[in-house]
C-alpha positions as CSV (number, residue, x, y, z in Angstrom):
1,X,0.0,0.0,0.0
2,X,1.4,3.7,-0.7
3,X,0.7,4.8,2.7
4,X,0.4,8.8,1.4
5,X,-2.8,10.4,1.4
6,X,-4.5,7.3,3.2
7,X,-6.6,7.4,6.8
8,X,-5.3,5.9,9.7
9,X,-7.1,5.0,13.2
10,X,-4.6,4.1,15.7
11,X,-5.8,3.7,19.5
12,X,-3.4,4.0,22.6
13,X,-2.3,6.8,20.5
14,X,-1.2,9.5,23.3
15,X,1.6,7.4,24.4
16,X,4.3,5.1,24.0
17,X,4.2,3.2,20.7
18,X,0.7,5.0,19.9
19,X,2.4,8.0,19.9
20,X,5.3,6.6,17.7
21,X,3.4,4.8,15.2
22,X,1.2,8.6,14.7
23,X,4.4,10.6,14.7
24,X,5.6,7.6,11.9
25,X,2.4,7.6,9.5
26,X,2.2,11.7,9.7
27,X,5.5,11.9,7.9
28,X,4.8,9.6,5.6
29,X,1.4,11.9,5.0
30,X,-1.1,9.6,6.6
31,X,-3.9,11.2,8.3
32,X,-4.3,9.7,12.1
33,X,-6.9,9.7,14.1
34,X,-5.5,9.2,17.3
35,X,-7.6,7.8,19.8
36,X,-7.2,7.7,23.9
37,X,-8.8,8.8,26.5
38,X,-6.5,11.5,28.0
39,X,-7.3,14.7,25.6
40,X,-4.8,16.5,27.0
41,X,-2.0,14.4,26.1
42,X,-3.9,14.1,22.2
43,X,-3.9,17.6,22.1
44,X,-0.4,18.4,22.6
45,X,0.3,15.5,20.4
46,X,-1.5,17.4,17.9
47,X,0.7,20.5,18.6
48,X,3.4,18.9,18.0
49,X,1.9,16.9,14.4
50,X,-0.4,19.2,13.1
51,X,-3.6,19.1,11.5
52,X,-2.9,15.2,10.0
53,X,-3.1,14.6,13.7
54,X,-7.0,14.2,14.7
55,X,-6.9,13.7,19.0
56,X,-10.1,11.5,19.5
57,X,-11.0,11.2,23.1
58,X,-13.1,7.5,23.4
59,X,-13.0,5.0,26.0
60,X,-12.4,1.6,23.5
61,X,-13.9,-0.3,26.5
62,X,-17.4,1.0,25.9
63,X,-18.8,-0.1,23.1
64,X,-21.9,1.9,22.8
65,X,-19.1,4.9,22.6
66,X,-17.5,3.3,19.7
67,X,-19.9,2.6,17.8
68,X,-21.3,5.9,18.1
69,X,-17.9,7.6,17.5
70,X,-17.2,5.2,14.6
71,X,-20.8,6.2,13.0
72,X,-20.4,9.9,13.6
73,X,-16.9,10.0,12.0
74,X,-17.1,7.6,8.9
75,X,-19.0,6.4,5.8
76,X,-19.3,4.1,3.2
77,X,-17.3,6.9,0.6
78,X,-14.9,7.9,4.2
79,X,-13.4,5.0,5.6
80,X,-10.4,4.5,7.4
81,X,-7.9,3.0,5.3
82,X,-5.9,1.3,8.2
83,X,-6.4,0.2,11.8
84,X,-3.6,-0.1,14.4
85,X,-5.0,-2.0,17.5
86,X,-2.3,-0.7,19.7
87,X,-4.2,0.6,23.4
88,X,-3.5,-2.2,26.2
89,X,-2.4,-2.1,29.5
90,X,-0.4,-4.8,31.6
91,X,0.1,-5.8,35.1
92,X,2.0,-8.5,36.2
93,X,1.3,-10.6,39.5
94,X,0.6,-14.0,40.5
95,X,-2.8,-15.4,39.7
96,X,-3.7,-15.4,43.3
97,X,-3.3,-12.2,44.2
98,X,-5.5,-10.9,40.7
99,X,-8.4,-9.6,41.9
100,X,-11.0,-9.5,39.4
101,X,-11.4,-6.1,38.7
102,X,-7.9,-6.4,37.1
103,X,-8.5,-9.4,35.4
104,X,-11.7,-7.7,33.9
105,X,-10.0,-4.0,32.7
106,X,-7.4,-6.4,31.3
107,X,-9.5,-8.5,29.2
108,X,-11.8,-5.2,28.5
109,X,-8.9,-2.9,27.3
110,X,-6.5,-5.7,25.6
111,X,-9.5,-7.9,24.0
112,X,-12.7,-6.6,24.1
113,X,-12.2,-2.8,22.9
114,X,-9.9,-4.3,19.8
115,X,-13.6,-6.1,19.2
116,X,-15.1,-3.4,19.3
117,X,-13.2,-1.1,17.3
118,X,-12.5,-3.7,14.5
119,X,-16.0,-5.3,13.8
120,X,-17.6,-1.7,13.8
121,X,-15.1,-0.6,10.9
122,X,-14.4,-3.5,9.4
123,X,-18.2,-3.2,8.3
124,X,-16.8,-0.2,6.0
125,X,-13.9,-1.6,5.1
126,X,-15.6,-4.4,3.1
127,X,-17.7,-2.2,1.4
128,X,-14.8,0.2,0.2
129,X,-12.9,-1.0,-3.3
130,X,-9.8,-0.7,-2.2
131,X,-6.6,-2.0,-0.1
132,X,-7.7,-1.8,3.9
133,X,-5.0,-3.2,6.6
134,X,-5.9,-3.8,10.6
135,X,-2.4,-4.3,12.3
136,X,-3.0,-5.8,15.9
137,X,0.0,-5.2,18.5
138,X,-0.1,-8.4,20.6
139,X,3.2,-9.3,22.2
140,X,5.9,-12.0,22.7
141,X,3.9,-12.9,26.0
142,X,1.0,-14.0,23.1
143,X,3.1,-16.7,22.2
144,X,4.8,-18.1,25.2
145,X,3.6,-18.1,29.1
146,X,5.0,-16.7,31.7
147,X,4.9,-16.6,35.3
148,X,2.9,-14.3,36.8
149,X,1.9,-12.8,33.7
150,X,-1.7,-15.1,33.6
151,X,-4.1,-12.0,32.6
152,X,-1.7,-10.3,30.3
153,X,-0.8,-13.3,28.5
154,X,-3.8,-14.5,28.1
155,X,-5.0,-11.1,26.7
156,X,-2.2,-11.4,24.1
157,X,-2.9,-14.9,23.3
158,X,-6.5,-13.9,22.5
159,X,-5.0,-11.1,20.2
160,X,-3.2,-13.6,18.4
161,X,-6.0,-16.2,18.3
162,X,-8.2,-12.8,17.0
163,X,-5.7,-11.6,14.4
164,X,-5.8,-15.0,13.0
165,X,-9.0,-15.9,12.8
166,X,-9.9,-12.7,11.2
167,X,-7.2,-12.6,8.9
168,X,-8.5,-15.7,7.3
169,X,-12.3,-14.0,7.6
170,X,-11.0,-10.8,5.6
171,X,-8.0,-11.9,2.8
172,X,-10.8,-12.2,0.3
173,X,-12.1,-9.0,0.8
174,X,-8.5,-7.0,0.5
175,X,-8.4,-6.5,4.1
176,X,-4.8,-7.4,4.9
177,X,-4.4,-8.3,9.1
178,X,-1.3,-8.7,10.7
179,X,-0.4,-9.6,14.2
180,X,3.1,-7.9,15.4
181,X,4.2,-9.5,18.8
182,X,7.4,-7.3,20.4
183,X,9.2,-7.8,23.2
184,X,10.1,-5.5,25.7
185,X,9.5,-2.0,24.4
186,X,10.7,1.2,26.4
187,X,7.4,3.2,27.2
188,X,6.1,4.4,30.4
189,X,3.9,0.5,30.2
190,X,6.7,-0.5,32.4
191,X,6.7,2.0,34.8
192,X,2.8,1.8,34.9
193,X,3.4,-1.9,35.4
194,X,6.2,-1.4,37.9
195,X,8.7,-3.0,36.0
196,X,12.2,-1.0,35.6
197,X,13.1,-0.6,31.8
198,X,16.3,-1.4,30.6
199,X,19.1,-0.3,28.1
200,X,18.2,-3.5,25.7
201,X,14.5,-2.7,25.4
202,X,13.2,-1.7,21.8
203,X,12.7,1.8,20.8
204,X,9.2,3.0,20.1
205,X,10.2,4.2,17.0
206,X,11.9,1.5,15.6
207,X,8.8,-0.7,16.2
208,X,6.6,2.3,14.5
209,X,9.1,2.4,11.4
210,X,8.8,-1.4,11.1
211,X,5.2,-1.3,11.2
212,X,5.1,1.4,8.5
213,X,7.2,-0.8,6.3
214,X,5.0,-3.3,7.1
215,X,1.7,-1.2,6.0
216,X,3.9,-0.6,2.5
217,X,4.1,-4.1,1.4
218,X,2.8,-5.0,-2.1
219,X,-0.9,-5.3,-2.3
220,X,-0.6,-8.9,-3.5
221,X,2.2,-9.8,-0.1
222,X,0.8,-10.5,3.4
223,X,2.6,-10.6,6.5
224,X,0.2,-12.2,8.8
225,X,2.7,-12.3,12.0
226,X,6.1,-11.0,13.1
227,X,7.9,-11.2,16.3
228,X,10.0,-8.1,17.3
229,X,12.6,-8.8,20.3
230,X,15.6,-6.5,21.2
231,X,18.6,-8.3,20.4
232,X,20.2,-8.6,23.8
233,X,18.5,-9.3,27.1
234,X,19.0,-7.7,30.5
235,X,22.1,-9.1,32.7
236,X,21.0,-9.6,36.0
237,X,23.9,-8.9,38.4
């Protein structure tokens, strides 16, 4: 897909990799509808971008909101040309001691608002003659367990599960899907997850740039999945 000119949604986008992959797609002349619920932080965003920046303030959780927002904002002749399912949040602790209000914002944020979001635009996607691409962010913790990491990775291995189902579901309408699973990325998810970053993690912007290369494959080329992981690990002491 040439990405220029096209429309983006990309939620999660007043932070971290959200905030990378809309600074990415701007240059490249995308228009990005950046979607979160802290206006404040879209707003500067938009300072900083400009007017190919659209901040969006919408819980993805609710889905009456969505699909409200998503019928206010598009039609038939203007639909978005790409999706990136990037909002999610993580916590890491051992099954007994997730209570299940954690367990449920989990599974709402991760899993349920990428529902959400996708089947209300996918609608328009399929009606629109032309290249469409949803790219789901799951995470290396979609494809392999880890210990106290039950909610989060089951989250991600329900992206992944989602990503390929639907990808199957969509190939013959031109609707590319692709599941990217990084590693450790350095964002404030960490620190909001209690976790110290480290010098190995990935860079925001690297992951953006690859997902942007990604988005510019040949029409006719898919790539369903990708793993991301920095190339060295953290030494303990």
């Amino acid at each position: 897909m040439n990405v220029q000119g096209k429309t983006a949604v990309v939620t999660g986008a007043s932070r971290g990799l959200g905030h990378a992959l809309s600074e990415a797609l701007v240059k490249k002349g995308v228009r990005v509808f950046g979607v979160a619920r802290n206006r404040t932080l879209l707003e500067s965003i938009q300072a900083s971008l400009g007017s190919l920046f659209v901040p969006v303030q919408l819980d993805i959780t609710k889905a009456d909101s969505v699909e409200s927002w998503i019928h206010n904002s598009f039609s038939d002749s203007n639909c978005p040309d790409i999706l990136i399912n990037n909002a999610g949040i993580g916590a890491f602790k051992k099954v007994d001691e997730t209570d299940t209000e954690l367990w449920a914002n989990m599974m709402n944020t991760n899993l349920n608002g990428v529902f959400y979001v996708t089947s209300g635009l996918v609608r328009l996607m399929k009606r629109k003659n032309s290249p469409s691409h949803i790219v789901n962010i799951g995470s290396v913790l979609g494809t392999v367990g880890k210990a106290e990491a039950t909610a989060y990775s089951a989250s991600k291995f329900g992206i992944r599960g989602f990503s390929e189902s639907l990808y199957m579901e969509l190939r013959h309408h031109g609707i590319k899907v692709t599941c990217v699973c990084p590693g450790s990325i350095e964002t404030s998810f960490f620190q909001d997850s209690g976790i110290s970053a480290s010098p190995s993690m990935l860079q925001p912007a690297d992951v953006a740039n690859t997902i942007v290369h990604i988005l510019e494959t040949p029409d006719t080329m898919l790539i369903n999945e990708i793993i991301l992981r920095p190339l060295t690990t953290k030494r303990s002491n």
